[in-house]
C-alpha positions as CSV (number, residue, x, y, z in Angstrom):
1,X,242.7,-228.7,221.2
2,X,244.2,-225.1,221.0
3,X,242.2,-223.1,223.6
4,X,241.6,-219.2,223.0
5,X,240.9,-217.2,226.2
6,X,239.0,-213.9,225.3
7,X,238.9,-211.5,227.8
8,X,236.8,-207.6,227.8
9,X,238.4,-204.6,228.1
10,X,236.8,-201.5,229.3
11,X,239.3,-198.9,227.6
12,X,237.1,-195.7,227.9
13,X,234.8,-197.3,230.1
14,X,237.1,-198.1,232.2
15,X,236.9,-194.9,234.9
16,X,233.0,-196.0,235.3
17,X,233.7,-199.7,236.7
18,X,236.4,-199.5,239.4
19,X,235.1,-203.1,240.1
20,X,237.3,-204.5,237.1
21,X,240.9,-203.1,237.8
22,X,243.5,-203.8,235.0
23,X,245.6,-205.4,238.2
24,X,243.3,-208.8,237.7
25,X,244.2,-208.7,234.3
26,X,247.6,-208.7,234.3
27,X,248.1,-212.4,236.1
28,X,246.3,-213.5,232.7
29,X,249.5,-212.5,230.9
30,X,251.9,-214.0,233.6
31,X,250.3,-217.5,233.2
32,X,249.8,-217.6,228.9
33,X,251.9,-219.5,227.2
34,X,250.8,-218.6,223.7
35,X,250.1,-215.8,221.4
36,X,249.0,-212.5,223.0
37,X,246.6,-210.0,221.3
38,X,245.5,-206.3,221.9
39,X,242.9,-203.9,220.3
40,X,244.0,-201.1,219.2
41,X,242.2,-198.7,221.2
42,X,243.0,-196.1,223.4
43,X,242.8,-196.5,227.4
44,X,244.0,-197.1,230.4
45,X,243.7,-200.5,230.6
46,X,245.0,-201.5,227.1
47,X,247.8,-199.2,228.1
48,X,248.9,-201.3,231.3
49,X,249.0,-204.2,229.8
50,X,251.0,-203.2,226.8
51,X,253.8,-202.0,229.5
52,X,253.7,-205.6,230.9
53,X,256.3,-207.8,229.6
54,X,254.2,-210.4,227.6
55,X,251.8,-207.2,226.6
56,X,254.8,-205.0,225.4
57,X,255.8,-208.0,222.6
58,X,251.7,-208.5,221.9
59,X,250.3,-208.5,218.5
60,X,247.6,-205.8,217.6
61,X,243.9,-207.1,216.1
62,X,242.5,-205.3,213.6
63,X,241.2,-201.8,214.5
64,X,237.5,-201.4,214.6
65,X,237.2,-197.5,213.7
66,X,235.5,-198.2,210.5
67,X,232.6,-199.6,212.3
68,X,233.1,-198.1,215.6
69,X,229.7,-196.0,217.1
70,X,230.7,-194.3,221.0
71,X,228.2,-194.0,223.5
72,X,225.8,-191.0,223.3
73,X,227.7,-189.7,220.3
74,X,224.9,-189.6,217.8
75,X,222.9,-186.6,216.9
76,X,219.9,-186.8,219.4
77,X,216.9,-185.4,217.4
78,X,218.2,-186.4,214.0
79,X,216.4,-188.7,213.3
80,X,214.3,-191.3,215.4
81,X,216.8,-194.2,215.0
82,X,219.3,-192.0,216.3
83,X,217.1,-190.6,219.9
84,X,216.5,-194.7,220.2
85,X,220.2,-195.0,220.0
86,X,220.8,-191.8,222.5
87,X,217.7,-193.9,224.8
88,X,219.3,-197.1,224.3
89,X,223.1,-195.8,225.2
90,X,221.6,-194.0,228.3
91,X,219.8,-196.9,229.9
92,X,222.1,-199.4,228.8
93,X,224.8,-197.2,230.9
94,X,222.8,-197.0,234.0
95,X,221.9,-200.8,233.8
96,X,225.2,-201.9,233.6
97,X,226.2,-199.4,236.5
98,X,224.0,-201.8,238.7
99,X,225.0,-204.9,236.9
100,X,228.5,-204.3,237.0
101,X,229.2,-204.9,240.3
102,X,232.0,-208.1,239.8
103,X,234.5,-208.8,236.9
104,X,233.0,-211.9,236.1
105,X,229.6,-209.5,235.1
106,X,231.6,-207.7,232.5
107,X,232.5,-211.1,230.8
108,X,228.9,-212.5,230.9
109,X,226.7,-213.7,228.2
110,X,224.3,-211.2,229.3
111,X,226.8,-208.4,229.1
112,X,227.2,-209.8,225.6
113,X,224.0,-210.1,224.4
114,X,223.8,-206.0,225.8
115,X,226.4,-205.0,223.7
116,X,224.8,-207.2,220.8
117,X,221.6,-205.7,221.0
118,X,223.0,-202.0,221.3
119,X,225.3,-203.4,217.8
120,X,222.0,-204.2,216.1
121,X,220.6,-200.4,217.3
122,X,223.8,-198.7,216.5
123,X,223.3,-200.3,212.6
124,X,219.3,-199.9,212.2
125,X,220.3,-196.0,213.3
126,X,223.6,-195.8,211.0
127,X,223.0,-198.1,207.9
128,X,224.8,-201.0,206.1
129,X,228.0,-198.9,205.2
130,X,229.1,-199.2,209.0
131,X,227.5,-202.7,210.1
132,X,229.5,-203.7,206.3
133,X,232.4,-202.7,208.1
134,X,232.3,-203.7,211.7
135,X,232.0,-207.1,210.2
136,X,234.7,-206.8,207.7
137,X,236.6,-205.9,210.7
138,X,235.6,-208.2,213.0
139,X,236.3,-210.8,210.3
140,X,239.5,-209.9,209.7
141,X,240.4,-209.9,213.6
142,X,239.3,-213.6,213.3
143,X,241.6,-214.5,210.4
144,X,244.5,-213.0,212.6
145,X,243.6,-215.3,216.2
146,X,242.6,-218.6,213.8
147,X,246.6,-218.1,211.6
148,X,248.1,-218.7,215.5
149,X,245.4,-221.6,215.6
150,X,246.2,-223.4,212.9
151,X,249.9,-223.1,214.4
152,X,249.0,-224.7,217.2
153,X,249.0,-221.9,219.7
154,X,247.2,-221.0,222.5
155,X,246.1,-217.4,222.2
156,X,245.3,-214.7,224.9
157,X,243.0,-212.2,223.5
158,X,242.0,-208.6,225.2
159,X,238.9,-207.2,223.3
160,X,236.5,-204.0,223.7
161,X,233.7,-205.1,225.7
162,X,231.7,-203.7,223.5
163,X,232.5,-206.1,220.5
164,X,233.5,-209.6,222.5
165,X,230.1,-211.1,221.9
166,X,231.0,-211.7,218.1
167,X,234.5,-213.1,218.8
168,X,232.8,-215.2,221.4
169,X,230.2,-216.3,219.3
170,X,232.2,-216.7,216.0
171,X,235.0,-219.1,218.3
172,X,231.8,-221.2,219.5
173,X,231.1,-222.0,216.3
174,X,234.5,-223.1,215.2
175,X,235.1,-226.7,216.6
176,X,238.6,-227.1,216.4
177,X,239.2,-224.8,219.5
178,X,238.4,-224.7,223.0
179,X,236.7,-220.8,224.2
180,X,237.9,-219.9,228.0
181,X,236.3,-217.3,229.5
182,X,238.6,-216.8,232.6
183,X,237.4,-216.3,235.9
184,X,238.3,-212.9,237.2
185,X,238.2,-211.4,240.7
């Protein structure tokens, strides 16, 4: 069975969790034999590993801009699903601040279920044109990891930590591959 290993990245994040330092990452790349993929997102931690041999020749998913929401960048006062965002991104920051406190927390169901939940605010305070496409785009990030699948290949994937919980889920369902979560740290 072809295994896919997905693995969070903090990109922007990053700066706030000094407990989950691209240097434990980077043995992940040293060991796959397989296909490698990175978001394309900006930060310091996508940016190491695309300077690593295996990350340099790495294949980029799909980019989730269409759908994207940042922390805290909503209009507070806007409207009311837009403060429960603002609330929601403020505690949600401070919880994971005390949650946070080993690599293997960051790529937990309960850091995905989080980042689920704050998806279902993030849509309920933005409508269905973004939800529409953060799923189109998560989609389509699945059709590019199952094409190395179907090959036969094991595949590496490094994903925004805010958005693993769908890959995770969606390669769960899907019996003809084996999900690793790795253990970090």
């Amino acid at each position: 069975m072809v295994k896919i290993t997905l693995v969070s990245v903090l990109h922007s994040l990053g700066p706030r969790f000094p407990v989950y330092p691209t240097s434990l990452l980077l043995p992940l790349l040293d060991q796959h034999q397989g296909d490698v993929w990175l978001p394309a997102i900006k930060g310091s931690d996508v940016a190491a590993l695309r300077q690593h041999g295996k990350g340099a020749a790495a294949q980029t998913l799909a980019s989730l801009t269409a759908g994207w929401c940042d922390f805290a960048a909503s209009d507070v006062g806007a409207t009311p699903e837009l403060d429960a965002l603002a609330n929601y991104d403020t505690e949600m920051m401070d919880n994971l601040l005390m949650y946070w406190h080993s690599p293997a927390k960051i790529n937990s169901p309960i850091t995905d279920n989080l980042f689920e939940l704050r998806r279902e605010v993030v849509d309920e305070a933005h409508g269905s044109k973004l939800a529409a496409a953060w799923e189109q785009q998560q989609q389509l990030r699945f059709e590019q990891i199952m094409q190395g699948v179907q090959a036969g290949r094991d595949q590496l994937c490094f994903i925004e930590v805010e958005s693993a919980y769908w890959l995770r889920q969606r390669c769960c369902e899907t019996v003809e591959i084996t999900l690793v979560t790795p253990e970090l740290g």
